[in-house]
C-alpha positions, 0 to 999 in steps of 0.5 A: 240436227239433221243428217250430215250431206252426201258430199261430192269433190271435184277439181277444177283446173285453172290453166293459166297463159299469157293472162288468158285462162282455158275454158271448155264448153259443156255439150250433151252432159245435162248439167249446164250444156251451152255453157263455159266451165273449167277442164275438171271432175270428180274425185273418185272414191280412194283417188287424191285430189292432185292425182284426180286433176292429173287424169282430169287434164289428160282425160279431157285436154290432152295435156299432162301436169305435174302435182308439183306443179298446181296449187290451189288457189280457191276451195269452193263449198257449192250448196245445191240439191247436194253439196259439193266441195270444188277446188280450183287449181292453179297449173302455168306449165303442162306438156302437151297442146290442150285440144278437145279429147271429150267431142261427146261432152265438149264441143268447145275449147278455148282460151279467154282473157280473164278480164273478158269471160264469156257470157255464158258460164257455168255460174258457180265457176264464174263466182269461183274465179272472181273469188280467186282474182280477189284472192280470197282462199275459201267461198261459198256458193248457193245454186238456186 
């Protein structure tokens, strides 16, 4: 038996309207620039998921949400050169506009009808979503 993974935890905000869900473009961060993602982060040490989404959502968009107001809909076991649990939260109401708060990590934000997604994404959060339009609770993903 080897050694149990470092883990990592983040979440991910699915913000849902009118069929359409929020996507940001990721810019100058080393990991997947040019591509589509969710607005998400880290889970720091000590800090609860729901309260990690919260500051998430007003660090990267602007908006505030409610903890009473997300549910998770998909909890993603990522394997790569660490592991990473990711968990996809599902929010239909927040106050505020979504508007880019991160110029130096996003240079798009923008809103994608989830039948009609960009081509390029961040691949492990194209698979979560497709998992969570299928309904299904837990995945796993392999990023080679």
């Amino acid at each position: 038996m080897g050694h149990p993974p470092t883990l990592r935890f983040a979440a991910h905000l699915l913000l849902q309207n009118k069929g359409k869900i929020l996507l940001q473009r990721r810019f100058n961060t080393g990991y997947s620039d040019g591509k589509y993602g969710l607005v998400s982060g880290h889970v720091e040490k000590g800090e609860k998921l729901k309260a990690a989404m919260k500051r998430e959502s007003l660090e990267e968009a602007g908006i505030k949400i409610r903890e009473k107001d997300m549910e998770v809909v998909n909890v993603l076991h990522l394997i790569k050169e660490y592991e990473a649990v990711q968990v996809f939260l599902r929010v239909n109401k927040w106050q505020g506009k979504p508007t880019n708060m991160e110029p130096d990590k996003c240079d798009r934000l923008e809103w994608f009808p989830l039948d009609r997604l960009p081509s390029k994404m961040v691949p492990y959060v194209r698979y979560g979503l497709s998992q969570i339009k299928k309904g299904n609770f837990y995945s796993e993903y392999v990023e080679k």
